[in-house]
TORKOL-4160 file (C-alpha; in steps of 0.2 Angstrom, whole numbers, padded with zeros to 4 digits, m for minus):
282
<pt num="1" X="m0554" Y="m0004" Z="0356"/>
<pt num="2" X="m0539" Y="m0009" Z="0342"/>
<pt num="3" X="m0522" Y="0001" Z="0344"/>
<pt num="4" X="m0525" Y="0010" Z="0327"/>
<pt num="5" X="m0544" Y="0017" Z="0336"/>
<pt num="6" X="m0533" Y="0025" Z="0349"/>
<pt num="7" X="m0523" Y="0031" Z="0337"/>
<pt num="8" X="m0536" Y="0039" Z="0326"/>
<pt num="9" X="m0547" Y="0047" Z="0342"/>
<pt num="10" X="m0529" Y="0053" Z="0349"/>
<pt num="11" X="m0526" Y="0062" Z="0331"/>
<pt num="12" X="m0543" Y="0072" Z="0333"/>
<pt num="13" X="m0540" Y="0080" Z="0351"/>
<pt num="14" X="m0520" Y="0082" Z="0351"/>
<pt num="15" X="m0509" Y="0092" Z="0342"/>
<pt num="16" X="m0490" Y="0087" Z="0341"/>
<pt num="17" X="m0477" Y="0100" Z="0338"/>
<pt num="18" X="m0461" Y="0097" Z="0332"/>
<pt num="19" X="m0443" Y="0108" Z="0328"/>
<pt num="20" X="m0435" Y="0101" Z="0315"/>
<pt num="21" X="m0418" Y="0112" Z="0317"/>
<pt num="22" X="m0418" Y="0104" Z="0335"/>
<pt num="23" X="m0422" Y="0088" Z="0329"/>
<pt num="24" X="m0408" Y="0089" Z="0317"/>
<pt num="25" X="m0395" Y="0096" Z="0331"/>
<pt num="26" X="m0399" Y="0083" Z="0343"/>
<pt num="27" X="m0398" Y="0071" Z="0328"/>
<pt num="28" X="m0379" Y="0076" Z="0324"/>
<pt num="29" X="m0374" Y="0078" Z="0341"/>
<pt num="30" X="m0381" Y="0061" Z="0346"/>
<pt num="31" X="m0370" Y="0053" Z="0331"/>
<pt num="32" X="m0353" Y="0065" Z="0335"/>
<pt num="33" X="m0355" Y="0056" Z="0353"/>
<pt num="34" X="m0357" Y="0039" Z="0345"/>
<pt num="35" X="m0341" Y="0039" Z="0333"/>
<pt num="36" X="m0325" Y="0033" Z="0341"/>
<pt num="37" X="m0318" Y="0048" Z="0333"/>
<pt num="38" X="m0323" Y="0065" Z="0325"/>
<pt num="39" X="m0326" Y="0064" Z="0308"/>
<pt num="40" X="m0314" Y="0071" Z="0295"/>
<pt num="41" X="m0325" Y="0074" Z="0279"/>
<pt num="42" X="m0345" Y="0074" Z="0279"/>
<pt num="43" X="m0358" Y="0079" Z="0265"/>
<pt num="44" X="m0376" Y="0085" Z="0270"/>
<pt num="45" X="m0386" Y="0080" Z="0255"/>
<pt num="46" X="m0408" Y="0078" Z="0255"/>
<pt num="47" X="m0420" Y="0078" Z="0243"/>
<pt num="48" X="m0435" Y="0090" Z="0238"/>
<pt num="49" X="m0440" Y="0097" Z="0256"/>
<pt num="50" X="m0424" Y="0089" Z="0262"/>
<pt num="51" X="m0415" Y="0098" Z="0251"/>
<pt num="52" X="m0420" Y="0116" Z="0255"/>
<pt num="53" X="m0414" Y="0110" Z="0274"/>
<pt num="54" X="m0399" Y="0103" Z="0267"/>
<pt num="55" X="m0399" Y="0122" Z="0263"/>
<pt num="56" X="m0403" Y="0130" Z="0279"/>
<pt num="57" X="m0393" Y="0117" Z="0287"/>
<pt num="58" X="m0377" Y="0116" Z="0278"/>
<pt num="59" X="m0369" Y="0132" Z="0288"/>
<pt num="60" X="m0374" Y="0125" Z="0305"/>
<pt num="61" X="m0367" Y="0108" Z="0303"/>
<pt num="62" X="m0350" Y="0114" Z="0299"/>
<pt num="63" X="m0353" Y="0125" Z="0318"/>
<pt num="64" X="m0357" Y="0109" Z="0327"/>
<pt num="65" X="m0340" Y="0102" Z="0317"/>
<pt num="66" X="m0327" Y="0114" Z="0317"/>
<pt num="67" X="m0311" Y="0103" Z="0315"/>
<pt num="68" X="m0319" Y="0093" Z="0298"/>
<pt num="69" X="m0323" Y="0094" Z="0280"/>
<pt num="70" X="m0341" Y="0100" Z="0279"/>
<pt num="71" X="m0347" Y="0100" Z="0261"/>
<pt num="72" X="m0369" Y="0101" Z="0257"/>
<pt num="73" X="m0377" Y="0093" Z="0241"/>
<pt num="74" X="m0395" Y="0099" Z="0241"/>
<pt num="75" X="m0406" Y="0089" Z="0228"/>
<pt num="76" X="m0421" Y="0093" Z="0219"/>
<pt num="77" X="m0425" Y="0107" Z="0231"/>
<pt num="78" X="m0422" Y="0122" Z="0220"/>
<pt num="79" X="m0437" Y="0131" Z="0216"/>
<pt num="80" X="m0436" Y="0146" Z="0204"/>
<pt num="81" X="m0456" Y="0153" Z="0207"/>
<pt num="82" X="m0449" Y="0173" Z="0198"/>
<pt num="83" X="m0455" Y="0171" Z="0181"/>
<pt num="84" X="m0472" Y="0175" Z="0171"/>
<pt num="85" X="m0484" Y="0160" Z="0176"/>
<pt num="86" X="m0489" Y="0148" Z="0160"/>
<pt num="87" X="m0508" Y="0156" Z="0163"/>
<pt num="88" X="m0501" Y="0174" Z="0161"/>
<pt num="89" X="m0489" Y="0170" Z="0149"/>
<pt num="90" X="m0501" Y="0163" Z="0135"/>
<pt num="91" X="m0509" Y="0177" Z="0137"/>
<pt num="92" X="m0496" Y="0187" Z="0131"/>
<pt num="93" X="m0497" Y="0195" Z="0150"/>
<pt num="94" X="m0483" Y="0196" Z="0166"/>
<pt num="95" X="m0486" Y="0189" Z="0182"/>
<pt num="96" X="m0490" Y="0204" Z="0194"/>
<pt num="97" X="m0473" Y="0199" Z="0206"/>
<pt num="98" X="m0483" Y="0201" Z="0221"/>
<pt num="99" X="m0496" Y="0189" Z="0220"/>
<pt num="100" X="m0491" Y="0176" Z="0233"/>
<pt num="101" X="m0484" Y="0157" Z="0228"/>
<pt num="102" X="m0497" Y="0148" Z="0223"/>
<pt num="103" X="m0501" Y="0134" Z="0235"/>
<pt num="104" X="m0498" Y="0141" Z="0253"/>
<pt num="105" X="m0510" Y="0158" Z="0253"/>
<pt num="106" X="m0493" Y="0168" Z="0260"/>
<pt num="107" X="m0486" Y="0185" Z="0253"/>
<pt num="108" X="m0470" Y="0178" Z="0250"/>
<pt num="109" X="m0463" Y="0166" Z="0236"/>
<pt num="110" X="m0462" Y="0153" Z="0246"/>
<pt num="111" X="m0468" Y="0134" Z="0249"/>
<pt num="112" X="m0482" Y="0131" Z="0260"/>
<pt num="113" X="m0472" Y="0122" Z="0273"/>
<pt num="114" X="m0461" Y="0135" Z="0276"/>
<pt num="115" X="m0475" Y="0148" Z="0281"/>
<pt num="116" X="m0492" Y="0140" Z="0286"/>
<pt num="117" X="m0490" Y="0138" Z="0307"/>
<pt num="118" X="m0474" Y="0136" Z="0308"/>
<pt num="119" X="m0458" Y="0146" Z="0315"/>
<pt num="120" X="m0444" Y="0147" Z="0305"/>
<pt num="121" X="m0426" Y="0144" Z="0310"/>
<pt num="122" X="m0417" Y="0154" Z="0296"/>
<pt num="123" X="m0398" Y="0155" Z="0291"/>
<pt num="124" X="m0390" Y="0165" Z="0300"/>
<pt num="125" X="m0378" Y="0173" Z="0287"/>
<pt num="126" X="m0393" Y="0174" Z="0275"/>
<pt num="127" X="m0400" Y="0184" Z="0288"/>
<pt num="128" X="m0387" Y="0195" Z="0292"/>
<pt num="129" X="m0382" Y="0200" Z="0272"/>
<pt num="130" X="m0399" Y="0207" Z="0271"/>
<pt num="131" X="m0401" Y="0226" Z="0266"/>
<pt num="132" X="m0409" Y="0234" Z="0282"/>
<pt num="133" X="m0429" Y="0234" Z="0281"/>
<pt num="134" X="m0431" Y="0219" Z="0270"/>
<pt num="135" X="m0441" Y="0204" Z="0277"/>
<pt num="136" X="m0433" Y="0189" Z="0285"/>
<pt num="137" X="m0443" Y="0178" Z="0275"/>
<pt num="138" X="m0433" Y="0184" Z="0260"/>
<pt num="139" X="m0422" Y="0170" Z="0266"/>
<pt num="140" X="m0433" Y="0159" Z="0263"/>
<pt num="141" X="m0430" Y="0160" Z="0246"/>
<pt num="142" X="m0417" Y="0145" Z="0240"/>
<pt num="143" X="m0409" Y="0158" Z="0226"/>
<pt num="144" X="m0405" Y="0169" Z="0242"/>
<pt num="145" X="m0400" Y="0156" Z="0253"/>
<pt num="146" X="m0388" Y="0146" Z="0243"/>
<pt num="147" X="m0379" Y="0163" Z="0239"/>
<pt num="148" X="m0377" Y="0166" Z="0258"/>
<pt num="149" X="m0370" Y="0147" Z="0263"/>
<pt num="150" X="m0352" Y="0145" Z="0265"/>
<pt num="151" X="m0346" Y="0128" Z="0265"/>
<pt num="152" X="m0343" Y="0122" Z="0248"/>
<pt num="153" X="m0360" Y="0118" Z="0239"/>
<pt num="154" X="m0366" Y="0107" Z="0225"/>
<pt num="155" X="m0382" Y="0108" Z="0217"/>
<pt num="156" X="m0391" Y="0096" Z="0209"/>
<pt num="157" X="m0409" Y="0095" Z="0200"/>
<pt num="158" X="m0419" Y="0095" Z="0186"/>
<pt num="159" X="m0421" Y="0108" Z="0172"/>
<pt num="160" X="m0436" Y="0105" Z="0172"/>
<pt num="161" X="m0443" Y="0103" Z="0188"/>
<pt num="162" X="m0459" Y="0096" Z="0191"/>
<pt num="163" X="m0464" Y="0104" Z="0206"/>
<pt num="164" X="m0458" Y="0119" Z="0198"/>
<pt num="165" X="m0468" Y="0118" Z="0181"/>
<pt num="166" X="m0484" Y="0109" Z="0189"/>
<pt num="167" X="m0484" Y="0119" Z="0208"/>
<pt num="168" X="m0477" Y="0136" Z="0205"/>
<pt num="169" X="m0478" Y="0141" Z="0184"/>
<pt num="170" X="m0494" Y="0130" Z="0183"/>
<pt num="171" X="m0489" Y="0122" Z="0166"/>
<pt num="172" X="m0504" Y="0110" Z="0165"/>
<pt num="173" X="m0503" Y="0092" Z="0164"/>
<pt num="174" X="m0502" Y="0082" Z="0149"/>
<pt num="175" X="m0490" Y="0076" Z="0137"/>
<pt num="176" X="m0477" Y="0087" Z="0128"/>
<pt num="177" X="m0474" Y="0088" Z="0108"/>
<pt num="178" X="m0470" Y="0082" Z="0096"/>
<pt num="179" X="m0463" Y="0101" Z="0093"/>
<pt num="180" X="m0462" Y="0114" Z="0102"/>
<pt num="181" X="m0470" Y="0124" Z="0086"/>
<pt num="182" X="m0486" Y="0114" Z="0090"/>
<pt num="183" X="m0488" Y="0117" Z="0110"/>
<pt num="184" X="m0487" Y="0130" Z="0115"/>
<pt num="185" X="m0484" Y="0121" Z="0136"/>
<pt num="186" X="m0466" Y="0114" Z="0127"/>
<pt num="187" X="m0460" Y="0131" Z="0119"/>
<pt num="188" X="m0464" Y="0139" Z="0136"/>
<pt num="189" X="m0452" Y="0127" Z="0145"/>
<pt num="190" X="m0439" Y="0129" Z="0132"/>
<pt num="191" X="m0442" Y="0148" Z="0131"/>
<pt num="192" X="m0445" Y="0153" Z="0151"/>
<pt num="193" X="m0441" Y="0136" Z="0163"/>
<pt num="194" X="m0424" Y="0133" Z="0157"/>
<pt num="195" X="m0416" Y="0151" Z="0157"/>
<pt num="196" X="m0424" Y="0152" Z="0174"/>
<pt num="197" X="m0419" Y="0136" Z="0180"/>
<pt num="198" X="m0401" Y="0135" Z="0171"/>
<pt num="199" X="m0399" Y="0154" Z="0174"/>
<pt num="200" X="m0404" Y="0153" Z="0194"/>
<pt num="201" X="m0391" Y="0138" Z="0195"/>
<pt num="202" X="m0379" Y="0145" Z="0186"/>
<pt num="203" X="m0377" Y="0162" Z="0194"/>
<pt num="204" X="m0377" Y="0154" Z="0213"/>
<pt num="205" X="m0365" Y="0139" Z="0207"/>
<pt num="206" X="m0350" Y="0149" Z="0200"/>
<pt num="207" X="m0349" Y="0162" Z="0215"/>
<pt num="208" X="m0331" Y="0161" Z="0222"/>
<pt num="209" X="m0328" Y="0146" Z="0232"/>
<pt num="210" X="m0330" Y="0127" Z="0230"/>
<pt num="211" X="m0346" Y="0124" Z="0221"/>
<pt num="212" X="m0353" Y="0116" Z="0208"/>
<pt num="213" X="m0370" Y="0108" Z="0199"/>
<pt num="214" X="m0379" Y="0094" Z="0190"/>
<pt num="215" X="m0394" Y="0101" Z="0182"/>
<pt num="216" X="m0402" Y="0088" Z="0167"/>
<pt num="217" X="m0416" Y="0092" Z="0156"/>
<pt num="218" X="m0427" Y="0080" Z="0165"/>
<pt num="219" X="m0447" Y="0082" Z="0168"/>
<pt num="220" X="m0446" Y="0076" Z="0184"/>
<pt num="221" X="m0446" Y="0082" Z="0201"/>
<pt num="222" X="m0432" Y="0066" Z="0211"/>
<pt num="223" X="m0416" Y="0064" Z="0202"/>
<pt num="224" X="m0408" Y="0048" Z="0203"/>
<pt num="225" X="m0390" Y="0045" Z="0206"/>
<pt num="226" X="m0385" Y="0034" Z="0192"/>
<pt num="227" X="m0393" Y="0023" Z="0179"/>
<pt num="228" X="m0390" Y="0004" Z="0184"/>
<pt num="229" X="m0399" Y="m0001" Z="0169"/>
<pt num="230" X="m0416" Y="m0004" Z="0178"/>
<pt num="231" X="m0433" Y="0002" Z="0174"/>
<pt num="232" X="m0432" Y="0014" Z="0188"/>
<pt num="233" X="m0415" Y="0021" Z="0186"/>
<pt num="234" X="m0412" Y="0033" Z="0175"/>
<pt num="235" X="m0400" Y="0046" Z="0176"/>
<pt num="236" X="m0395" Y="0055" Z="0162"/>
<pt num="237" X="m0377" Y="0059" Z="0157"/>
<pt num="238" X="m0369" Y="0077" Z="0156"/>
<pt num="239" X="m0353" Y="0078" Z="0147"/>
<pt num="240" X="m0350" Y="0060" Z="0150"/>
<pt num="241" X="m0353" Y="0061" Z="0168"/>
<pt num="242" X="m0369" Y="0054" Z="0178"/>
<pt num="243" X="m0378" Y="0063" Z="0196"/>
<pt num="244" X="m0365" Y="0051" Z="0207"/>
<pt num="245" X="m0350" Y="0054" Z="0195"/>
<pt num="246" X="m0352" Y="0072" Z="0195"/>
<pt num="247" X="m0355" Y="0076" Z="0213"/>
<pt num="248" X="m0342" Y="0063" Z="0219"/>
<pt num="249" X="m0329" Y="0072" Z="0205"/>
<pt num="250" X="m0334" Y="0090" Z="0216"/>
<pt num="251" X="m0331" Y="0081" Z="0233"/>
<pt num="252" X="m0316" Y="0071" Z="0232"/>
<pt num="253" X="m0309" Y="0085" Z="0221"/>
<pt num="254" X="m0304" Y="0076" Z="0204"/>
<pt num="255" X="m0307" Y="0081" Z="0187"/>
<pt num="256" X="m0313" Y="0066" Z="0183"/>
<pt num="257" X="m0330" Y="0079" Z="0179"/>
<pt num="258" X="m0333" Y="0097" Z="0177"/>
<pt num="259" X="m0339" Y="0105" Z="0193"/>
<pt num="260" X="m0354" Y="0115" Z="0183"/>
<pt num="261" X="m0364" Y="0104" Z="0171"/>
<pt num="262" X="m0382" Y="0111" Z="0165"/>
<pt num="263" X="m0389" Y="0105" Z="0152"/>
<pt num="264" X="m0392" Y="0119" Z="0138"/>
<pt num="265" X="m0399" Y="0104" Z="0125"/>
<pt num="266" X="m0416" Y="0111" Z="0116"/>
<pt num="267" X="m0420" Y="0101" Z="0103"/>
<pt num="268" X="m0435" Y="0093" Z="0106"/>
<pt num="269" X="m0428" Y="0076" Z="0097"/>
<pt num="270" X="m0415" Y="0074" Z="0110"/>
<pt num="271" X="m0427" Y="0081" Z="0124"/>
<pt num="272" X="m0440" Y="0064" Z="0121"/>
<pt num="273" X="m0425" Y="0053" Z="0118"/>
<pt num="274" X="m0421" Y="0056" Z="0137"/>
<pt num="275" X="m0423" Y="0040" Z="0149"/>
<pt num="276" X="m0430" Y="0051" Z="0160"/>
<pt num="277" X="m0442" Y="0060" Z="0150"/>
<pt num="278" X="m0450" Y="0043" Z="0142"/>
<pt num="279" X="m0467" Y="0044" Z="0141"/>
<pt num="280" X="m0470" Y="0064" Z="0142"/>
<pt num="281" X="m0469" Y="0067" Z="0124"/>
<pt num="282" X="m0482" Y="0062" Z="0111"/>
């Protein structure tokens, strides 16, 4: 029998289980045991699902590193689900607020991978500000979660999501334009996405404390850190400053950028010109 038949006739009768929080203890002590000396600064960053455990990770981190800098850049991993869904809202209808997240079958607004089998390791101090009687699980919800965290925090991601617009508003697939008169997908982005998104950002990233953002109005879901003049590179530029410019302005403490840049841009011309949004307008 060939290693990979093992592999598959082992997959249909086992079931492996795994903790991520204590994978990512074990991970951080297992390195703070390696270095010949603590480490003064760090920066927990992730992207997508990485990024919502650079979320519920970020507080824990600085715990297991009391005597350094502990700063958290979550990356595409904000999701903003609380608005009237693309269906509802051509309609000229509002989302019912209880009707569950759309992919996971859960009553919360959550993704599905933080509620279908699994056990939850939530922040502690999210948990803890909650009024009494509400549900755990609100703390599931990044908007909540980044307001609780309190090591200095930077956020970065798109205006307009993709997993936002595709997963959770359920904007349908296609390309955009040429104006937002004529499709009515584009005039909901620019009418509902973008004050969510911006909004969401902007209400958690100007709390006391060191924070700050990079939100673009890209249509994609990854952000890139900078533009190196490649195909594949593209990140756009926000009051002169790029991803890596801005969030290395927030860490080292320079003004080289401002520590909140979001993108407030609508016209649809500038929109399209975008590297990152070539190819998603007519």
């Amino acid at each position: 029998m060939a290693p990979q038949d093992n592999v598959t006739r082992a997959s249909h009768h086992t079931k492996l289980w795994f903790c991520g929080a204590a994978n990512f203890v074990a991970s951080i002590e297992q390195l703070l045991a390696s270095l010949p000396a603590p480490p003064r600064r760090v920066l927990l960053s992730g992207g997508s699902a990485g990024g919502q455990g650079a979320y519920f990770h970020a507080d824990r981190l600085q715990a297991m590193m009391p005597h350094a800098v502990v700063k958290t850049n979550p990356q595409y991993g904000w999701f903003e689900p609380q608005t009237d869904r693309y269906p509802d809202w051509i309609r000229h209808r509002h989302t019912d607020p209880s009707i569950a997240y759309p992919s996971s079958n859960s009553p919360y607004d959550v993704p599905a991978w933080m509620y279908n089998n699994i056990s939850l390791m939530l922040p502690e101090a999210c948990v803890s500000a909650l009024p009494k009687g509400t549900s755990v699980m609100r703390c599931t919800s990044l908007p909540i979660v980044a307001a609780s965290i309190r090591v200095p925090l930077f956020i970065s991601t798109n205006l307009f999501d993709a997993w936002t617009t595709d997963e959770m508003q359920l904007v349908p697939e296609g390309k955009l334009g040429p104006t937002a008169s004529s499709d009515p997908k584009l005039r909901y982005l620019l009418t509902v996405t973008a004050p969510a998104m911006g909004g969401s950002v902007l209400n958690v990233s100007t709390m006391p404390g060191d924070r700050g953002a990079f939100v673009p109005a890209c249509l994609e879901h990854q952000m890139d850190w900078a533009d190196d003049g490649s195909p594949s590179q593209h990140s756009p530029l926000l009051d002169g400053c790029s991803h890596a410019q801005a969030v290395a302005a927030w860490f080292f403490h320079t003004r080289a950028c401002a520590r909140v840049l979001i993108s407030n841009d609508t016209s649809v011309p500038t929109l399209a010109a975008l590297k990152c949004n070539r190819g998603r307008f007519k």
